[in-house]
C-alpha positions, 0 to 999 in steps of 0.5 A, a space after each residue: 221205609 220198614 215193610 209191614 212184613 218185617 214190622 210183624 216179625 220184629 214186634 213178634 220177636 220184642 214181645 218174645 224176648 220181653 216175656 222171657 226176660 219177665 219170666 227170667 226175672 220172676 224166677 229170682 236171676 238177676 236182671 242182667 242174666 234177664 238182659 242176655 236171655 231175652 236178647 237170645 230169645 229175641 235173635 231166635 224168635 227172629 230168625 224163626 219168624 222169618 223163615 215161617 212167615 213167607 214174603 
């Protein structure tokens, strides 16, 4: 089973990178480049959440 812990930061981080793959959208790039930076956003909002949310 997933820890509620891990269950927050992941859901945290998913909503990230499908804010910044919306915005990348709406400033006209392709969906593509969408893809890339909300998978960035994604790793980066991860690994911050999991360094600012203690165990």
């Amino acid at each position: 089973m997933i820890g509620l812990r891990i269950a927050v930061i992941f859901l945290a981080a998913l909503l990230v990178a499908v804010g910044v793959g919306a915005l990348t959208v709406a400033d006209g790039s392709s969906p593509a480049a969408a893809v890339i930076a909300g998978g960035a956003a994604f790793a980066g909002a991860f690994l911050f959440l999991d360094k600012v949310i203690g165990d």
